[in-house]
C-alpha positions, 0 to 999 in steps of 0.5 A: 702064299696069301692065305699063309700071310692071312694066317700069320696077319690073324696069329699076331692079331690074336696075339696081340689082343692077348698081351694087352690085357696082360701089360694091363694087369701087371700095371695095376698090379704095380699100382695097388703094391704102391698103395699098399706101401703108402697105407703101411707107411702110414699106418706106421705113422699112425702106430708111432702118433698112437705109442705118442699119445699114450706115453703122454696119456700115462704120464698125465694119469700119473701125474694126476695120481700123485696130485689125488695122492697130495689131495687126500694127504692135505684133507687128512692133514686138514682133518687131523689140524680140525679135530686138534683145534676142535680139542683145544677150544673144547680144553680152553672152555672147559678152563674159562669155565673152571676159571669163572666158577672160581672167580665167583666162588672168591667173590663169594668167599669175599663177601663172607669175610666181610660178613662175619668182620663184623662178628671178629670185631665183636669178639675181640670187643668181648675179649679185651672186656674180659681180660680187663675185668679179669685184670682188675677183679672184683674184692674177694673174688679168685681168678687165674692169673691175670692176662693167662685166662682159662688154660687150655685142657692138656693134650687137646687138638686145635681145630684149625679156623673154618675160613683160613682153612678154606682160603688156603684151599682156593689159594693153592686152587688158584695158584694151580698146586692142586695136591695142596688144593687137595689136601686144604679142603679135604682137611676142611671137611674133616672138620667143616663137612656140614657147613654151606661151604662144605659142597663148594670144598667137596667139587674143588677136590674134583677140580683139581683132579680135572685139572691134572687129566685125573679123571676118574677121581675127578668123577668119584669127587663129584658123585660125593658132591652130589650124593653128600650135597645134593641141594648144595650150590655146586651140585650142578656144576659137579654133574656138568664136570663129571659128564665132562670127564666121562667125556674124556675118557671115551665114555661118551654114551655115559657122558652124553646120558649125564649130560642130559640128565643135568639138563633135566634136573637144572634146566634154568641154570647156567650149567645147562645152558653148558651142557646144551652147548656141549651136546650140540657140538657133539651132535646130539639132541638136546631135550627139553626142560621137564615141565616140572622140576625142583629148583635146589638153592 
């Protein structure tokens, strides 16, 4: 009987030694699903921060997108705004300097009026001395008839007066109607084109067709000035326009070349000083003034 109670005391010792451990494990084991559930939940957390931020990182990507955007469409703006403004000063100094080669050549025109007002007044001396001997001739001798003098020869043309023709000229030149401009001075050297004046006469027909964007007549205009009137004062001027106008039509190697070569032609003179100025702005460098030149009057 003891030794079947011993048995039964060892049987439930041995018993309970193994179902400890067994309490024990699944203790930890609920421990370690309770952990599992807090790192899921906060890696859910996590996942919702995450899907945060990135909606506002690609709202602020976005965002700043649209103001590159806004950016290169103001630098693309500024730079059309430059290049128009860059256009219109180059346009206004062309015209200042058209403007001052006109007011020069009026001054000019002037003093040669008052010039040759001396020469009129001697004439119309001389004319009034010849109608008053031929109003009171001498005894025996035959004249026409008193206060008619010589009559013209029938059918001849008048050829109109050298100045009046060219005043009219830069008259209409002045007043900006350059096809009347035209016309005066193209007239002028139909009947003038071997006088001082007549290289001045040649380079306003170009003018006027710079004046109205024309400028592929404006270059044939000058090419004359300088071909016809290469010691004249206006050549200078007239190879200074005509790289201008190739200039504006695109032809800007051929307008860069004309440039420079009337700085080495003229390189004391104003129109140089101009063409240097224009090279610049271009980007171009200038060259320098050959050693020796021929200075034209």
């Amino acid at each position: 009987m003891k030794k079947q109670t011993l048995l039964a005391l060892i049987f439930l010792a041995l018993l309970g030694t193994q179902v400890t451990p067994a309490f024990a494990v699944s203790k930890e084991t609920l421990q370690i699903m309770q952990q599992l559930d807090a790192l899921q939940a906060q890696i859910q957390t996590l996942q919702k921060t995450v899907d945060s931020q990135s909606a506002v990182l690609k709202d602020l990507v976005g965002k700043a997108s649209d103001t590159v955007n806004s950016m290169k469409s103001t630098v693309t703006d500024l730079q059309g705004s430059v290049q128009q403004s860059l256009a219109s000063t180059n346009a206004r100094f062309d015209s200042m300097t058209t403007q001052m080669q006109a007011l020069s050549e009026s001054l000019e025109e002037a003093k040669s009026r008052l010039s040759k007002l001396g020469d009129q007044l001697a004439q119309t001396q001389n004319y009034l001395q010849t109608m008053s001997a031929m109003n009171n001739p001498a005894p025996g001798s035959t004249t026409a008839t008193p206060g008619t003098g010589t009559p013209p020869t029938p059918g001849a043309p008048q050829v109109p007066d050298a100045d009046a023709l060219y005043s009219q000229g830069m008259s209409y030149y002045n007043g900006g109607q350059w096809d009347l401009a035209i016309q005066a001075f193209q007239q002028y050297l139909q009947y003038y084109k071997d006088t001082d004046r007549a290289s001045n006469a040649q380079f306003y027909i170009g003018e006027c067709y710079y004046s109205q964007n024309d400028y592929s007549k404006a270059i044939d205009a000058y090419d004359a000035c300088i071909e016809k009137y290469p010691n004249g004062n206006k050549a200078a001027a007239a190879q200074l326009k005509k790289g201008f106008s190739l200039l504006a039509m695109d032809q800007k190697s051929a307008g860069i070349r004309e440039l420079r070569s009337l700085i080495q032609r003229f390189p004391d003179s104003h129109e140089a000083d101009l063409a240097s100025q224009r090279l610049k702005k271009l980007g171009i460098t200038v060259p320098a003034p050959a050693a020796v030149h021929k200075k034209t009057s």
